[in-house]
KEMAR-457754 format. One line per 5 residues: their letters; for each residue x, y, z of N, C-alpha, C. Coordinates in Angstrom, 1 decimal. Each point is the difference from the previous one (the first is absolute). Layout:
// residues N
A) X Y Z X Y Z X Y Z; ...;
END
This chain:
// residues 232
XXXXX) -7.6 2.9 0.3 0.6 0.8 -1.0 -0.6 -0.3 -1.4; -1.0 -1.1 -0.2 -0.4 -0.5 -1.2 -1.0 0.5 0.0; -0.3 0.7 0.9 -2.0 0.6 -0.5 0.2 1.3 -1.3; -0.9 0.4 -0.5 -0.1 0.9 -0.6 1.1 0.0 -0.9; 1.1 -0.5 -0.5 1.3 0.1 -1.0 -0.4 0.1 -1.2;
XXXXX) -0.9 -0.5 -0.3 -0.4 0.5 -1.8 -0.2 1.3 -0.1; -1.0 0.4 1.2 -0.5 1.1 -0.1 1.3 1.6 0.4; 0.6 -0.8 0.7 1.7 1.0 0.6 0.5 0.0 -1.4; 0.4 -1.6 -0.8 1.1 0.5 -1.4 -1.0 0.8 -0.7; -1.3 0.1 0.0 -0.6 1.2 -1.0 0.3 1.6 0.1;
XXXXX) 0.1 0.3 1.4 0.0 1.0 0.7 1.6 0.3 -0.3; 0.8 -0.8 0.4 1.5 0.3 0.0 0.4 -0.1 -1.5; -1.1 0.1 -1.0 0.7 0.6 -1.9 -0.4 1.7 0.1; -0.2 0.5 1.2 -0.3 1.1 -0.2 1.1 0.7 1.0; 0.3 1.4 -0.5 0.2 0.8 1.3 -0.8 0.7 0.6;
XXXXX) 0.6 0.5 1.4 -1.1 0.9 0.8 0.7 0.8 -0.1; -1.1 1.2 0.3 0.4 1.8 0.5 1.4 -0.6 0.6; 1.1 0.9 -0.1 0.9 0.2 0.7 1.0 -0.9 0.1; 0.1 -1.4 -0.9 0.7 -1.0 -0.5 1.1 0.3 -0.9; 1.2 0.0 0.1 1.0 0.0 -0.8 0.4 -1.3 -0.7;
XXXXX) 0.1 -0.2 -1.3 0.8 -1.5 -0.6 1.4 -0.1 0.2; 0.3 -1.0 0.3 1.7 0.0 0.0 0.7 -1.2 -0.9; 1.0 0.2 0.0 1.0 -1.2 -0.7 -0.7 -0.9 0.3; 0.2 -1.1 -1.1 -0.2 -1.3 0.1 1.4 -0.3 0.7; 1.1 0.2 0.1 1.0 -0.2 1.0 -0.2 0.4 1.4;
XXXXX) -0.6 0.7 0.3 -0.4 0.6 1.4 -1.3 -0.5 0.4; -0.8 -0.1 -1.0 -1.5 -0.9 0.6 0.6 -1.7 0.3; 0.8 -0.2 -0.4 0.3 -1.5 0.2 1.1 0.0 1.3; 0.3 1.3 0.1 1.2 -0.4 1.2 -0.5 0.5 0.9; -1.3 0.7 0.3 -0.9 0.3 1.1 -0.8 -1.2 -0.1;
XXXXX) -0.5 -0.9 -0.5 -1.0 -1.1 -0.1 1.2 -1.1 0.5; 1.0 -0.4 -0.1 1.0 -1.2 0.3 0.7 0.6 1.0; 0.2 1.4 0.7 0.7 0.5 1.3 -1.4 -0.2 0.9; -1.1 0.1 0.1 -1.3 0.0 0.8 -0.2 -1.5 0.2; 0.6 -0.7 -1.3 -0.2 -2.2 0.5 1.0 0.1 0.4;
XXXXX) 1.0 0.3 0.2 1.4 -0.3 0.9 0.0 0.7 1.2; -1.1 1.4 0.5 0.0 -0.2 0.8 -0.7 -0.4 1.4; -0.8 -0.8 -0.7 -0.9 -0.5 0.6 0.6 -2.0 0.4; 0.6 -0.3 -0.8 0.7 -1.0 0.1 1.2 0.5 1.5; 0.4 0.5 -0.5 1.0 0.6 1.2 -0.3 0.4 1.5;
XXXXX) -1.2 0.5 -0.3 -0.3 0.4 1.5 -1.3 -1.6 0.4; -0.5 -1.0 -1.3 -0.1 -1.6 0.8 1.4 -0.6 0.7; 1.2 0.0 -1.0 1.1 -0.4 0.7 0.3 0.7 1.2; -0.2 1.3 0.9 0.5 0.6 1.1 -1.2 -1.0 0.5; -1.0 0.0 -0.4 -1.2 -0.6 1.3 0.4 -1.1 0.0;
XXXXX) 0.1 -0.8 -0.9 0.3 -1.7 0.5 1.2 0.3 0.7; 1.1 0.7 0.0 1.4 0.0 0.7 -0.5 0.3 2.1; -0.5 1.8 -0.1 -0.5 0.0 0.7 -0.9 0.1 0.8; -1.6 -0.3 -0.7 -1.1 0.3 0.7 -0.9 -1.4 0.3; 0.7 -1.5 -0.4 -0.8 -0.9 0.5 -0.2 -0.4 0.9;
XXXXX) 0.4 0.5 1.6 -0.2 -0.1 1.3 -1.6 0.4 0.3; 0.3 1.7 -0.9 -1.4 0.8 0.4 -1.1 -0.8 -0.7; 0.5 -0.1 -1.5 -1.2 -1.4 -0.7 -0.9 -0.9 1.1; 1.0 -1.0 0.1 -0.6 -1.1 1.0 -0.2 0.8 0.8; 0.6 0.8 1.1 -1.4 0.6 1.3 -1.1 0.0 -0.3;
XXXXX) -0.3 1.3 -1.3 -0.9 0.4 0.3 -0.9 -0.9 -0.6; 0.1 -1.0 -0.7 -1.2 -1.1 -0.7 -0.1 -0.8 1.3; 0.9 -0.3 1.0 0.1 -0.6 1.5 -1.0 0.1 0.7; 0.1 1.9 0.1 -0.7 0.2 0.6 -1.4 0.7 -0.2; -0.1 0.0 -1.2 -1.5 0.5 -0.7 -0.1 -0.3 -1.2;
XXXXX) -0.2 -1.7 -1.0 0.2 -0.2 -1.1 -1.1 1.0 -0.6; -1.4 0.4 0.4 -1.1 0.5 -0.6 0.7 1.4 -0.2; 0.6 1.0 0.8 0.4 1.0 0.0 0.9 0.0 -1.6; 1.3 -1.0 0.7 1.0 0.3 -1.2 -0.8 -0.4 -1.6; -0.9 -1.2 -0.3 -0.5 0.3 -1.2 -1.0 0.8 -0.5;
XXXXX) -0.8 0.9 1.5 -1.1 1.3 -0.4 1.0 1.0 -0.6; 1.4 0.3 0.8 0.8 1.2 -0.4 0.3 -0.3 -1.7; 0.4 -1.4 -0.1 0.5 -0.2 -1.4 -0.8 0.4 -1.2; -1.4 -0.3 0.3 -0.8 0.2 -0.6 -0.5 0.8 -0.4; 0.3 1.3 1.0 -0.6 1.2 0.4 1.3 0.9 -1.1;
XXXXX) 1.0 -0.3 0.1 1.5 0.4 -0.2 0.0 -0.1 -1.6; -0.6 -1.2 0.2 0.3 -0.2 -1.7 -1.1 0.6 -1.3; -1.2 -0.2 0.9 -1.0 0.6 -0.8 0.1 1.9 0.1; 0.4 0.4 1.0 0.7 1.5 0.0 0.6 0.3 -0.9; 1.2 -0.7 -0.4 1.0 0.1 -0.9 -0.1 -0.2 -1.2;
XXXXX) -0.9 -0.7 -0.6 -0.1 -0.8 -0.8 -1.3 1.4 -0.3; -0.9 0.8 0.5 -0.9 0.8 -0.5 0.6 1.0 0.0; 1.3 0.5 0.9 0.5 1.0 -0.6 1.0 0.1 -1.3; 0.8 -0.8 -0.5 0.4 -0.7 -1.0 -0.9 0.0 -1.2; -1.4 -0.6 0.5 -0.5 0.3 -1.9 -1.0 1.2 0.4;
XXXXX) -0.2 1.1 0.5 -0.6 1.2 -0.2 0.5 0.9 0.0; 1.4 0.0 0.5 0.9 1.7 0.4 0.7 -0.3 -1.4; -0.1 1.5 -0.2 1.1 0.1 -1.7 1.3 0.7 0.6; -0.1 0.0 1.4 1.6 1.0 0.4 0.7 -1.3 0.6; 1.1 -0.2 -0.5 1.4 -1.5 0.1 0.3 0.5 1.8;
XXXXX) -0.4 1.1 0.4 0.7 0.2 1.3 -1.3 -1.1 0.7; -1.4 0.2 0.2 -1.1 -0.8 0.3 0.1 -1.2 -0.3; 0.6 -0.7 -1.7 -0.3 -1.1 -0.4 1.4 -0.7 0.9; 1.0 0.6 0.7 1.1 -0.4 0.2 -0.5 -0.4 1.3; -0.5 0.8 1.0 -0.5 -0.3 1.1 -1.0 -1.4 0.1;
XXXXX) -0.9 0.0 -0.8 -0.8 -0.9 -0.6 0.6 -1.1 0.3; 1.5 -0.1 -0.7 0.8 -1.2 -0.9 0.5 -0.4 2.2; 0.6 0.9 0.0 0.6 -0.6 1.6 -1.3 -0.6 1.0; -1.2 0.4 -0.2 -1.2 -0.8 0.7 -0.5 -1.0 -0.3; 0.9 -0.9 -1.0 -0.1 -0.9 -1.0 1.3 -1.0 0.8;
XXXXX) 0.8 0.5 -0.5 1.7 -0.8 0.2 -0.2 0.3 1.1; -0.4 0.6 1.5 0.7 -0.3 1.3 -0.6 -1.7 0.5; -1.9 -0.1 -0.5 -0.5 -1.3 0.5 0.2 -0.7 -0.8; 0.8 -0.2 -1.1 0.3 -0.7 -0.6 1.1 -0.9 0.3; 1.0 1.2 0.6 1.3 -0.3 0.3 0.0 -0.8 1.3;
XXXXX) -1.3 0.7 1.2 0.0 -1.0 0.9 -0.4 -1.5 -0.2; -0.7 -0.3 -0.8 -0.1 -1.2 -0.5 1.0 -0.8 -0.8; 0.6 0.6 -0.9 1.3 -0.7 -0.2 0.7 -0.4 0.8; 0.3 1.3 0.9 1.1 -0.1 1.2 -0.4 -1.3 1.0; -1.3 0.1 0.3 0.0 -1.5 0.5 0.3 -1.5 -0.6;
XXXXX) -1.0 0.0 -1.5 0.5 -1.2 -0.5 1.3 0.1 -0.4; 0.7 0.3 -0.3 1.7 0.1 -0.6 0.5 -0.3 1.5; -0.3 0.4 0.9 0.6 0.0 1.6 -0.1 -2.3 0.6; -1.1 0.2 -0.4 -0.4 -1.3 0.0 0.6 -1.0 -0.8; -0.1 0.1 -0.9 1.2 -0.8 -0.9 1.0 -0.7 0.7;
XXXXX) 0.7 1.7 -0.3 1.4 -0.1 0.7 0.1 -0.3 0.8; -0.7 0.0 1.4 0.3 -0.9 0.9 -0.3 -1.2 0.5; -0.6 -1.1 -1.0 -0.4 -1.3 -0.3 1.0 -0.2 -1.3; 0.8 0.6 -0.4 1.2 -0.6 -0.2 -0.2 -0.1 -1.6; -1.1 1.2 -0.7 0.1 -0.4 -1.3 0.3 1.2 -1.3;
XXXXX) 1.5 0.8 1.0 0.3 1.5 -0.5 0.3 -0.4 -1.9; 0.3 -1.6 -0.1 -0.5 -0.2 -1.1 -0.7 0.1 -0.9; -1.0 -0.3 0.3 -1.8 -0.2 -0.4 -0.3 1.8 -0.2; 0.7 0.8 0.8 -0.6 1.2 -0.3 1.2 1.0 -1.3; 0.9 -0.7 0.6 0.7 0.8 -1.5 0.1 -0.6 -1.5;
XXXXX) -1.0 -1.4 0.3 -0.4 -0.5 -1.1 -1.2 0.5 -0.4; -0.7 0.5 0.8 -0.9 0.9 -0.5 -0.3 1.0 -0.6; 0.8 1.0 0.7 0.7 1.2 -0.5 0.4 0.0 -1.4; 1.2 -0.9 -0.4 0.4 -0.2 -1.3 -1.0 -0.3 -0.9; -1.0 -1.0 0.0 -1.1 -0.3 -0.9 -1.0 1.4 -0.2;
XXXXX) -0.2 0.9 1.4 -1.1 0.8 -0.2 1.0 1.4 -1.4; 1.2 0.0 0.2 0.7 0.9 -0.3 0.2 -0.1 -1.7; 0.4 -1.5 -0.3 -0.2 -0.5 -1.0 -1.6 0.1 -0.6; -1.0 -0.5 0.4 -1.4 -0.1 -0.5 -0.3 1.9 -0.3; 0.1 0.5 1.2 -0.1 1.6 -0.4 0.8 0.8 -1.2;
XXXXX) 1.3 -0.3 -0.2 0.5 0.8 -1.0 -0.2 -1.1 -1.5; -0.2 -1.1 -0.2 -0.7 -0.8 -0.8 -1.7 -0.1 -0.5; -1.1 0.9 1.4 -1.0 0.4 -0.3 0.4 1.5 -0.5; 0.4 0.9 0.1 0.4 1.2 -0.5 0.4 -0.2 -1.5; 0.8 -0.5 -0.2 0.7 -0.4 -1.3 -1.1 -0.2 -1.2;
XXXXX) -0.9 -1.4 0.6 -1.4 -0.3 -0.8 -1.0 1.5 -0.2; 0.1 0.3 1.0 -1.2 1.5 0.3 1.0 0.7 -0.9; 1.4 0.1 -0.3 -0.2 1.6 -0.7 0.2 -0.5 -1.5; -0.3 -1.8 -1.0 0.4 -0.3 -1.0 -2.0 -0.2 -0.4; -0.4 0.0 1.1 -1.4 -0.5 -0.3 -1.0 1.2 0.8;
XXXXX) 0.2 1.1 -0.2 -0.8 0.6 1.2 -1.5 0.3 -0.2; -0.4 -0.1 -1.2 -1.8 -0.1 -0.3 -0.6 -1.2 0.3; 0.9 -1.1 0.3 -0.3 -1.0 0.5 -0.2 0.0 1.6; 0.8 0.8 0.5 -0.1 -0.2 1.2 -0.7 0.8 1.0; -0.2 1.0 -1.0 -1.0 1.2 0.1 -1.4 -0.4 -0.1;
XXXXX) -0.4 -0.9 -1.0 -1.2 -0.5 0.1 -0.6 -0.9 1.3; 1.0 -0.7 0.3 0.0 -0.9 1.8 -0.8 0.6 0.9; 0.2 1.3 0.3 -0.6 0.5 1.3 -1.5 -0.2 0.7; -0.7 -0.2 -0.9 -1.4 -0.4 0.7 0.1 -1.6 0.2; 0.6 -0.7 -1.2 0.0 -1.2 1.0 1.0 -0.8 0.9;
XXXXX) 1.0 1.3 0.6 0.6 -0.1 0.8 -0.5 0.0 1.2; -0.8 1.5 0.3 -0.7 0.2 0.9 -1.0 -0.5 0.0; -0.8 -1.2 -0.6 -1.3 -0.9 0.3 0.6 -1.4 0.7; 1.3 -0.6 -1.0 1.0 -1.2 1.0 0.1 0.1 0.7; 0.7 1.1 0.2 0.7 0.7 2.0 -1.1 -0.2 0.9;
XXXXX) -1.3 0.4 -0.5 -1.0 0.3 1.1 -0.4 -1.5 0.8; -0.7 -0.8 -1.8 -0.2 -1.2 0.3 1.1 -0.8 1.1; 1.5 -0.3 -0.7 0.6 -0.5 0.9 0.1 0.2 1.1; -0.1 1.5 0.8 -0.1 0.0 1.2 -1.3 -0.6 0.5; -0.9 0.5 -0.7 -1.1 -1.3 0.4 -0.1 -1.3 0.4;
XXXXX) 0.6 -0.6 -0.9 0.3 -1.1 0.2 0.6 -0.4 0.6; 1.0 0.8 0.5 1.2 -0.3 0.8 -0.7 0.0 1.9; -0.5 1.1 -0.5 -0.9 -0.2 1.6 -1.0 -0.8 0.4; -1.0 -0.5 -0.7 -0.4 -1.2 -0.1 0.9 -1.3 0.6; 0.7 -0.3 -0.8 0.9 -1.0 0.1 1.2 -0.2 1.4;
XXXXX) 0.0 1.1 0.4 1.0 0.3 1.6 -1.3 -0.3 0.9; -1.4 0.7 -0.1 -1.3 -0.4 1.2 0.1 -1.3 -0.3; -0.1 -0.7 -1.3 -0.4 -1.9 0.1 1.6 -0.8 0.3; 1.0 0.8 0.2 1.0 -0.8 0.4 0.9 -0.6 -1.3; 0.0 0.4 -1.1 0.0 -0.4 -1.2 1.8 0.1 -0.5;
XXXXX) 0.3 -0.8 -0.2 1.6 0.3 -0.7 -0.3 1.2 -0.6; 1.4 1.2 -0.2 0.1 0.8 -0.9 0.7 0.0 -0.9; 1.0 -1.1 0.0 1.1 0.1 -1.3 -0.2 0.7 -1.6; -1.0 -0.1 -0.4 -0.4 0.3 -1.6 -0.3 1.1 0.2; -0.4 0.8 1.6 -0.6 1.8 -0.4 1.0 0.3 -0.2;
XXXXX) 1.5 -0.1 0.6 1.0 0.5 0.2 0.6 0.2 -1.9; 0.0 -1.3 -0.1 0.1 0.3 -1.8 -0.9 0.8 -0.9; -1.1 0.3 0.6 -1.0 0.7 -1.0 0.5 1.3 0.5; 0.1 0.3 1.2 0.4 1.2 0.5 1.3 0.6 -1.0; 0.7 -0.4 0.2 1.5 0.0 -0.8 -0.4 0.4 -1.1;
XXXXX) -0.8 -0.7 -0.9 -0.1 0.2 -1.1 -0.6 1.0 -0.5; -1.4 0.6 0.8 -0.2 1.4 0.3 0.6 0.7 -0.2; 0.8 0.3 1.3 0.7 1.3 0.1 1.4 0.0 -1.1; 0.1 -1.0 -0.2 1.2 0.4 -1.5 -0.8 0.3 -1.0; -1.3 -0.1 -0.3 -1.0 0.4 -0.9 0.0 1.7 0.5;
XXXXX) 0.1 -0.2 1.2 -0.4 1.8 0.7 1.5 0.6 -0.7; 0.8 -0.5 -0.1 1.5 1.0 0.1 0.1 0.1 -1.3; -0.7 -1.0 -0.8 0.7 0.5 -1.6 -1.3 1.3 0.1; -1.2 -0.2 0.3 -1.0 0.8 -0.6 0.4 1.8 0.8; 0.5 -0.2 1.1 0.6 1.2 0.9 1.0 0.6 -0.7;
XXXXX) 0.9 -1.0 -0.4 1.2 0.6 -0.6 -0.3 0.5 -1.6; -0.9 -0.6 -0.5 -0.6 1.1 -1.3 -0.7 0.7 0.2; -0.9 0.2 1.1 -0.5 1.5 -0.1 0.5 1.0 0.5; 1.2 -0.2 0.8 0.9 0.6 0.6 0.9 0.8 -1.2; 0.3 -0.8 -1.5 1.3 0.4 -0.8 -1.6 0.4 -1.3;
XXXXX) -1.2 0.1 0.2 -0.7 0.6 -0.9 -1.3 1.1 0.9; 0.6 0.4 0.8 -0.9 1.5 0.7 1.1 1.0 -0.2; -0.6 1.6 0.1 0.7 0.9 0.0 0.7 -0.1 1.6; 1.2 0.6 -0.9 1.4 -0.2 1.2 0.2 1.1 0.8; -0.2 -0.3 1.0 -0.2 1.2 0.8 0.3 -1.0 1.9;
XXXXX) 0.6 0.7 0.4 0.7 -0.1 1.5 -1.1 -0.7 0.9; -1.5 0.3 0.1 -1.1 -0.3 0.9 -0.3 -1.6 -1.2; 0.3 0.0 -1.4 -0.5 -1.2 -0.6 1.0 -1.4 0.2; 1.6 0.2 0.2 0.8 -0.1 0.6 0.2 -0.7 1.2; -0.5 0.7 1.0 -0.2 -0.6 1.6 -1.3 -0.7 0.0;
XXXXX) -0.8 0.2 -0.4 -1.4 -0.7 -0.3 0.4 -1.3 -0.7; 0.4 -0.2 -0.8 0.9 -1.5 -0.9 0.6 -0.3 0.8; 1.1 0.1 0.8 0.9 -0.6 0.3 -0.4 -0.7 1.9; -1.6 0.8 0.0 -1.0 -0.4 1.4 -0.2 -1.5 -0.8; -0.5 0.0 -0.7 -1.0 -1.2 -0.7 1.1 -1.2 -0.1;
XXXXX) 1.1 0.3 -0.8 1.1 -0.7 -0.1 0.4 -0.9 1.2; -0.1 0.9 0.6 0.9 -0.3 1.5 -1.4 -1.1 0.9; -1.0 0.3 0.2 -1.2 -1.4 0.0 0.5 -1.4 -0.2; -0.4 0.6 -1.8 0.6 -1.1 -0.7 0.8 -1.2 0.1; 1.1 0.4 0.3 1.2 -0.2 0.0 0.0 -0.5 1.6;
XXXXX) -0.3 0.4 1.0 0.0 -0.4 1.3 -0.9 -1.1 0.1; -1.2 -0.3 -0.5 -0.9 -0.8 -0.4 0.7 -0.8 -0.8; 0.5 -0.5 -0.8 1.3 -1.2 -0.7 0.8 -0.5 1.5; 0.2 1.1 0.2 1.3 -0.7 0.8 -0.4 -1.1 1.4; -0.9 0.7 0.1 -0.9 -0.4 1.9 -0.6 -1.6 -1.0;
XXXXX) -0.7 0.2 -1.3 -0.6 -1.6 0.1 1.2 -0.9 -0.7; 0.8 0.4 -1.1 1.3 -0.8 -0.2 0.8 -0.4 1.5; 0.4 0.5 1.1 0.2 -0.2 1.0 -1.1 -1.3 0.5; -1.0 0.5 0.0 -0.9 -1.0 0.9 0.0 -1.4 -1.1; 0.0 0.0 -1.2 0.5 -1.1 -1.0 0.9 -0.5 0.3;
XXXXX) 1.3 0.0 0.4 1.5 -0.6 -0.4 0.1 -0.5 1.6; -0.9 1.1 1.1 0.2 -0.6 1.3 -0.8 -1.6 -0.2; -1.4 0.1 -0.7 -0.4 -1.2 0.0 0.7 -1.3 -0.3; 0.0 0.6 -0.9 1.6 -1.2 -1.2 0.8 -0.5 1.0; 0.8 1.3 0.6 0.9 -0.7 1.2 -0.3 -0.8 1.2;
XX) -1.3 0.1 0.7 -0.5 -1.0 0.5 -0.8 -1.1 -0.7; -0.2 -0.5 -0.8 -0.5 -1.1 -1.1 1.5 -0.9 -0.2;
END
């Protein structure tokens, strides 16, 4: 979801043919109803789809991360090219279902090694860090607006490096923190270009795609953080 974003908030200060503006009260309750419900339908999957999770990684891990990949980069291109919220919404669900299968597994895992703790401590910190990255983004937002390219050069590197360091066998503890620190870098800079593009229903579901990354990205390495702690 981080490719191309400078070049998306350029595009999204414009309207297109056939684009209506709306309330800033309705552009923000279509942008915060689209993250809630994508959160909602991860909570039905961790409730009930982590049987199917584990099978199918069981029985074809190559399969289940080709679909994810396949799933997410679908969604994720229809999301920053379609200017119609019905396409970008579809987009957004080919995003949150492999996402959600993946939560639903690690959240599933936790909890059954006994650390339903560790994950609702997680939850709280990502919840707190997110509406405390929002807060900074909307008191400082040329600041966070300027981020974006070297957001998207860190991200890349650190996965770099992150894959390097898994082939040599290498502790990860400190990506996990760099990671973190990223993507709350990504949410303030998301969340201002989100409250400085024209307001419009497709700019809306498109913000609240990126958000929702973000923000799932916090939560998955603060998780993998506090689990460490907890065995240390």
């Amino acid at each position: 979801m981080s490719l191309n974003r400078q070049e998306r908030y350029m595009e999204r200060q414009h309207f297109h043919a056939g684009e209506l503006e709306i309330s800033e009260r309705a552009y923000n309750l279509v942008l915060g109803g689209t993250l809630l419900y994508g959160f909602l339908v991860n909570c039905f999957m961790v409730k009930f789809c982590y049987g199917f999770a584990v099978s199918l990684v069981e029985t074809s891990g190559w399969l289940f991360f080709g679909l994810y990949f396949v799933m997410c980069m679908a969604g994720s291109a229809l999301v920053n090219r379609s200017v119609n919220p019905v396409v970008s919404f579809i987009g957004y669900n080919l995003i949150v279902i492999p996402l959600g299968l993946v939560v639903s597994i690690v959240v599933n895992a936790f909890v059954s090694a006994g650390y339903t703790s560790t994950v609702v401590a997680a939850f709280g910190i990502t919840s707190l860090v997110t509406v405390g990255m929002m807060l900074l983004s909307t008191v400082f937002p040329s600041f966070f607006l300027s981020m974006g390219k070297t957001l998207f050069v860190t991200l890349l590197l650190t996965v770099a490096i992150e894959l390097i360091m898994m082939l040599v066998g290498a502790p990860l503890g400190i990506i996990d923190y760099i990671v973190v620190f990223i993507f709350c870098g990504y949410i303030g800079y998301d969340w201002a270009r989100a409250n400085n593009c024209a307001r419009t229903v497709d700019n809306a579901v498109d913000s609240a795609a990126e958000l929702y990354v973000d923000i799932i990205g916090v939560f998955l390495r603060i998780l993998s953080i506090l689990s460490r702690s907890s065995n240390n």
